[in-house]
C-alpha positions in Angstrom: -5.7 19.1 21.3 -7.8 16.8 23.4 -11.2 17.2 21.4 -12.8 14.2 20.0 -11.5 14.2 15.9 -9.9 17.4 16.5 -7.7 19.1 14.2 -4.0 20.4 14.9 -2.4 22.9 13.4 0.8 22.2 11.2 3.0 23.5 13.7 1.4 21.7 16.7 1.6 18.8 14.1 5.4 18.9 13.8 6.2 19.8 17.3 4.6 16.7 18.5 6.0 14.9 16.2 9.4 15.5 16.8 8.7 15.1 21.0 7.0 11.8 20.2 10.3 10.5 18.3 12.3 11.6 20.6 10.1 9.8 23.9 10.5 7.0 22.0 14.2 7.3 21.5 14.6 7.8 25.0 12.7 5.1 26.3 14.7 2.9 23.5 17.8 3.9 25.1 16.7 3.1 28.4 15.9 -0.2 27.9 19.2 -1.3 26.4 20.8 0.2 29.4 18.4 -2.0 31.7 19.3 -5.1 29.4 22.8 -4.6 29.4 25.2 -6.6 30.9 28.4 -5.6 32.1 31.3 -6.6 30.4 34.5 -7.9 33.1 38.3 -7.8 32.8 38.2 -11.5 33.2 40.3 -14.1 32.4 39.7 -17.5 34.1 42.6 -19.5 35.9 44.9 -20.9 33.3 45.0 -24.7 33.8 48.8 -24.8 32.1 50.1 -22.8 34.8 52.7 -24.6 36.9 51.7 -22.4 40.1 48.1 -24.2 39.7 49.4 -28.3 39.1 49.4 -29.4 42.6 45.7 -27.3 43.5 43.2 -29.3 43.9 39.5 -28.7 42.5 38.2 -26.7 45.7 41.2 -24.5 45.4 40.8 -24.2 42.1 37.3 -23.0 42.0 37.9 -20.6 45.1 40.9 -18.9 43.1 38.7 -18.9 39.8 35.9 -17.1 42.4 38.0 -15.0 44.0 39.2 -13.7 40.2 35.5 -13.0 38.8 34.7 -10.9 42.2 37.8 -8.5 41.8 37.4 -8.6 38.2 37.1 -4.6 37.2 34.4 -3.9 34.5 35.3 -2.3 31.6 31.9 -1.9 29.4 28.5 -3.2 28.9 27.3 -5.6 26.6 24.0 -5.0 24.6 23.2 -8.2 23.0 19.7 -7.9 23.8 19.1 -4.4 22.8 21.4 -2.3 21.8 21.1 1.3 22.2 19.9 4.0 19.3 23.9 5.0 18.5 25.1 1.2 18.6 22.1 1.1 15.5 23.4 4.0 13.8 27.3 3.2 13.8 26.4 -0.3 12.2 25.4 1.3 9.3 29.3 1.9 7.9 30.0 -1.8 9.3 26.7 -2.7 7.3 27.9 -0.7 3.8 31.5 -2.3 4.2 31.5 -5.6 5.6 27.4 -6.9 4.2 27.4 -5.3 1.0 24.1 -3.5 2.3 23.0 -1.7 -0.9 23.4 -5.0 -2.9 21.0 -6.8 -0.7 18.2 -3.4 -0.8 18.7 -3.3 -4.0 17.9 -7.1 -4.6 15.0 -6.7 -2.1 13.5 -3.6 -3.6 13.4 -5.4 -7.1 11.9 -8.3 -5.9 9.6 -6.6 -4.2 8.4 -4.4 -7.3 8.4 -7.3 -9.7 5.5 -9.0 -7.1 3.6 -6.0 -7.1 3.5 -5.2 -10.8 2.7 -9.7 -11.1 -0.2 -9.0 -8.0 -1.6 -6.2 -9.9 -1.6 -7.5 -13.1 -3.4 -11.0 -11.8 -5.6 -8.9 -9.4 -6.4 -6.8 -12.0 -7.3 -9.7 -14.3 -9.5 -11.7 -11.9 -10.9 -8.8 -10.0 -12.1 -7.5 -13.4 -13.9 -10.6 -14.5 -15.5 -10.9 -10.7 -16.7 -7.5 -10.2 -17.5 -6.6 -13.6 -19.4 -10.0 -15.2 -22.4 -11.8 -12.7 -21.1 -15.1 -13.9 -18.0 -15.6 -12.6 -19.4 -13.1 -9.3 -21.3 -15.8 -8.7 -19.4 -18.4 -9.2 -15.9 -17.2 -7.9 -16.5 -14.1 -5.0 -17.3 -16.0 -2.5 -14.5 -18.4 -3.0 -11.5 -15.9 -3.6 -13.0 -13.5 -0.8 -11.8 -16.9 1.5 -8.3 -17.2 0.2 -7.8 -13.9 3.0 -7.4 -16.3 5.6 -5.2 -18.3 4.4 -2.1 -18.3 6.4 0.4 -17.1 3.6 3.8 -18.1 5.9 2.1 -21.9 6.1 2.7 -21.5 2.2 6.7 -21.8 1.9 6.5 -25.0 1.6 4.4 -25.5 -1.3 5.9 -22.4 -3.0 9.4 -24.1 -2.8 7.4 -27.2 -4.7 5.9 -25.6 -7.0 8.8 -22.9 -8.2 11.9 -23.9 -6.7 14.2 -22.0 -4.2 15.5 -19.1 -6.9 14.3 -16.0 -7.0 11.0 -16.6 -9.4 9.4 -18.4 -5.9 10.1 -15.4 -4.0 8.5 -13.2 -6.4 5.5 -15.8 -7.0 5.2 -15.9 -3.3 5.0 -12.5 -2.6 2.6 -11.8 -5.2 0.3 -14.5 -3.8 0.4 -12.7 -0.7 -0.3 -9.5 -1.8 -3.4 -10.6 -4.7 -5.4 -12.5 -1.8 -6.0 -9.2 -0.6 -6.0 -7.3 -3.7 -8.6 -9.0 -5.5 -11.4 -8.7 -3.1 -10.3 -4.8 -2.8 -10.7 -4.2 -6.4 -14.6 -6.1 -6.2 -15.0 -3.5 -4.1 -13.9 -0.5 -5.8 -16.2 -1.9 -8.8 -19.3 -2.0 -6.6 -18.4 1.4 -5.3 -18.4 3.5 -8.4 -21.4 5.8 -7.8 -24.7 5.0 -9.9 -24.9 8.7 -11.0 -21.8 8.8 -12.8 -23.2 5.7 -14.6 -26.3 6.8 -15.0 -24.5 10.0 -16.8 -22.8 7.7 -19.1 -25.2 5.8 -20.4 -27.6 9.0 -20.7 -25.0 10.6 -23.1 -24.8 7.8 -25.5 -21.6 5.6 -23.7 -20.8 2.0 -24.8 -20.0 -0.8 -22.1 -16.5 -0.7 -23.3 -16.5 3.8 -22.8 -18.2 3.5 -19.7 -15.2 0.7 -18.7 -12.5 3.2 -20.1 -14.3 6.6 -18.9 -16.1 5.8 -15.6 -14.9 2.3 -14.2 -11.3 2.4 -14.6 -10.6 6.2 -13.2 -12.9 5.6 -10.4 -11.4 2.4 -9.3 -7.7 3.3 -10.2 -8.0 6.8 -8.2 -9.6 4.5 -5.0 -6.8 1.7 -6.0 -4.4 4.0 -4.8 -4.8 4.4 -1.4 -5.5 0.8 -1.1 -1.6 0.1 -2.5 0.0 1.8 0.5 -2.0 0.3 3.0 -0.5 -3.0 1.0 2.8 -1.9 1.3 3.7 -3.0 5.0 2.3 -6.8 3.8 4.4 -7.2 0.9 7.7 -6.2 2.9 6.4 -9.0 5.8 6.6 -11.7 2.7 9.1 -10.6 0.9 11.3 -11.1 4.2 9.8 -14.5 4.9 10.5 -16.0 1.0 14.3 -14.3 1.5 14.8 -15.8 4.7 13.9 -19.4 3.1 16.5 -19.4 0.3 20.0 -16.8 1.6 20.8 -15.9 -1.9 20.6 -12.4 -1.0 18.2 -9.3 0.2 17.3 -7.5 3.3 15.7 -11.1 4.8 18.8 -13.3 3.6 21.0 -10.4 5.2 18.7 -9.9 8.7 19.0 -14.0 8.9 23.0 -14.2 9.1 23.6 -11.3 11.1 21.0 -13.1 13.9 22.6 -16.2 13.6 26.2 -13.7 14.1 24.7 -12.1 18.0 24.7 -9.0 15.2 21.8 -7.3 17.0 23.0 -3.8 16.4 23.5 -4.8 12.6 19.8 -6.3 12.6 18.0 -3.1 14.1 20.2 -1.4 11.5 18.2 -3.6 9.1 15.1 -2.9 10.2 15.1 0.6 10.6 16.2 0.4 6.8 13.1 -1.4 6.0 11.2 1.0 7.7 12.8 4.0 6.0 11.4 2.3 2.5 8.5 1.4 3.7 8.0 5.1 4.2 9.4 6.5 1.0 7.5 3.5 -1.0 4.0 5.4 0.7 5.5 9.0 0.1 6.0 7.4 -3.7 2.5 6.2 -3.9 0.7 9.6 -2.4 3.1 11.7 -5.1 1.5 9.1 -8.1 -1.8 9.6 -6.8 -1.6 12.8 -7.0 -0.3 13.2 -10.3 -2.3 10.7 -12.0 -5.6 11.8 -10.4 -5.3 15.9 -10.3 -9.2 16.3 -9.9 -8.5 15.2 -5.7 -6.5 17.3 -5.7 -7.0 20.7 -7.4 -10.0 22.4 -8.8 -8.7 23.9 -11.8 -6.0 22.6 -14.5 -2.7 23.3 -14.1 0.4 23.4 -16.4 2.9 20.3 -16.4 0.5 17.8 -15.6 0.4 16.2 -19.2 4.6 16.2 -19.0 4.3 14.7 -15.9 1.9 12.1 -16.3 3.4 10.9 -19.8 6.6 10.8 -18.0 5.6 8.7 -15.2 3.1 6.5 -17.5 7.2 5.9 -19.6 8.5 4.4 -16.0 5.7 2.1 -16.0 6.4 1.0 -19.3 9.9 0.3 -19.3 9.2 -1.3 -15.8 7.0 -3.7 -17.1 8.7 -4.2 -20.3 11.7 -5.6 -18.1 9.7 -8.2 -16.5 8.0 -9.1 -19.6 11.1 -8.8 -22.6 13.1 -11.9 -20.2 10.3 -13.8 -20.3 10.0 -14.1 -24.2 13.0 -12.6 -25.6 16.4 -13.4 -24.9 18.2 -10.3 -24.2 21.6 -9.6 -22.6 21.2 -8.5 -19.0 23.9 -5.6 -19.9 21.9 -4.1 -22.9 18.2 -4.9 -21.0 19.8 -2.1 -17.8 21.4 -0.2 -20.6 18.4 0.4 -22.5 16.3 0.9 -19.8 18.3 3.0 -17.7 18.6 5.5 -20.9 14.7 5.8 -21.3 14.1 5.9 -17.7 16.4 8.8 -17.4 14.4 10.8 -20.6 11.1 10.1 -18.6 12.8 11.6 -15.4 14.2 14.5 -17.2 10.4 14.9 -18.8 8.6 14.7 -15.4 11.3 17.1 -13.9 10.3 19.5 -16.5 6.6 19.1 -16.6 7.4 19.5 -12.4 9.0 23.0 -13.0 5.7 24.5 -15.1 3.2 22.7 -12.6 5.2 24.7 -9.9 5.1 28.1 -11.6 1.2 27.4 -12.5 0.1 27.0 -9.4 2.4 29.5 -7.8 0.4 31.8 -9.7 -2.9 30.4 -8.1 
């Protein structure tokens, strides 16, 4: 276990795992004990109080003293820090009194509508950049900068340029996430190996197979990996553009409940985020490996085409949401109707193509 790049086992994996969390936990609760403060059966002198008329100020700051030095203490108060099971008993309080899944589910589709916008434009830019030496040389260098740019700097001009609704959050985010995208996807362009290339063009390929049949699997299959590390930035923006405008969300929500002492409530928040930061990258390794098998296994397997037409459906419909609003008028009703009927077929297909992939490689 203390070999340089060593390997543990799955068990050790788990075990440690689990004693890590709970240090942590410990050590969590700890502090918020150490911040505490106690809370006193305290009432100061009432002024109204005939007894106390004809005191003067000495007496009545000695009777107010001698009052907070017998007061008995009834609690602690964690407005710091509260402790791990103050977090986890806000989450009914959350659910009842914040409308909590409202506000995730206004954050998480805000959040999906920037990246499908980031990777359409990156896709767009980082095509022309990578793939034709004209506009490599006249735009990498140039873009490659925009990285250091300080994104939160931005708000203002966003709020210019797009207003305070939701269509600036969503523009914002997807800046933040493209000035990193782009110079990612030059990347995976330069790094698709000469051999496979070289292979192509031996067997007779076009520019436009090698683009279909070499480029865009390599690069998609290395994309991948690249969107979970983007993950974590696009829930830091997301929160900034939601904190500017309190028309709802995790950021809109995490800003009144501050402004409330609602720390309990606000770690409740957080640890939410966290918990879909996490399934978002659980999401992302599942797609990978469905839409790029050959990184996975060595020989085909049964249930992949189901799932891969079923998952390539969800993309679909989610893109055709975005778009449809933008040059169709459709009722918002109808629009979730529609889509939530389709959506559930390509569930129902990718569920099925699941079952067969499980039984073929059981059989492995």
């Amino acid at each position: 276990m203390f070999d340089l790049r060593g390997q543990l086992t799955q068990t050790q994996s788990i075990a440690l795992g689990i004693i890590g969390g709970t240090v942590l936990i410990a050590l969590w609760w700890v502090l918020a004990e150490v911040l505490a403060v106690p809370a006193l059966d305290y009432r100061a002198p009432n002024l109204d109080d005939p007894a106390l008329q004809n005191l003067n100020r000495d007496s009545l700051l000695r009777a107010d003293s001698i009052l907070f030095v017998n007061a008995r203490q009834v609690g602690k108060i964690y407005k710091i820090l509260p402790t791990p099971m103050h977090v986890v008993q806000a989450y009914p309080k959350l659910l009842e009194e914040d409308n909590m899944v409202k506000h995730t589910l206004h954050s998480v589709w805000l959040n999906l509508k920037g990246y499908f916008w980031a990777i359409l434009i990156s896709f767009l830019i980082g095509g022309l950049i990578g793939f034709i030496p004209l506009f490599n040389g006249l735009f990498a260098k140039p873009v490659d900068a925009m990285r250091y740019l300080p994104i939160s700097a931005l708000t203002g001009l966003f709020m210019l340029w797009f207003g305070l609704g939701d269509g600036m959050k969503v523009a914002f985010l997807a800046f933040g996430i493209l000035v990193y995208m782009i110079p990612v996807i030059v990347q995976r362009i330069r790094e698709v190996e000469d051999v496979h290339l070289q292979t192509s063009y031996t067997l007779g390929a076009g520019n436009w197979q090698t683009l279909r049949a070499v480029y865009l699997p390599s690069v998609f299959s290395k994309f991948m990996e690249d969107l979970r590390v983007l993950t974590a930035i696009s829930w830091t923006y997301i929160i900034i553009a939601e904190i500017l405008n309190n028309t709802g969300g995790l950021g809109s929500l995490i800003y009144w409940l501050a402004r409330r002492d609602k720390t309990d409530k606000v770690f409740a928040v957080l640890l939410l985020i966290i918990l879909i930061g996490i399934l978002q990258d659980r999401l992302f390794v599942y797609l990978d490996k469905r839409l790029f098998p050959h990184k996975y296994y060595k020989t085909k397997a049964d249930g992949l085409k189901e799932v891969q037409t079923g998952i390539y459906i969800v993309f679909g419909v989610f893109a055709l949401s975005i778009l449809l609003p933008l040059f169709v008028s459709i009722p918002g009703d109808l629009l979730v109707q529609g889509a939530g009927l389709v959506f559930l077929a390509a569930v129902g297909l990718i569920v099925m193509g699941e079952l067969k992939l499980w039984k073929s490689l059981e059989g492995v």
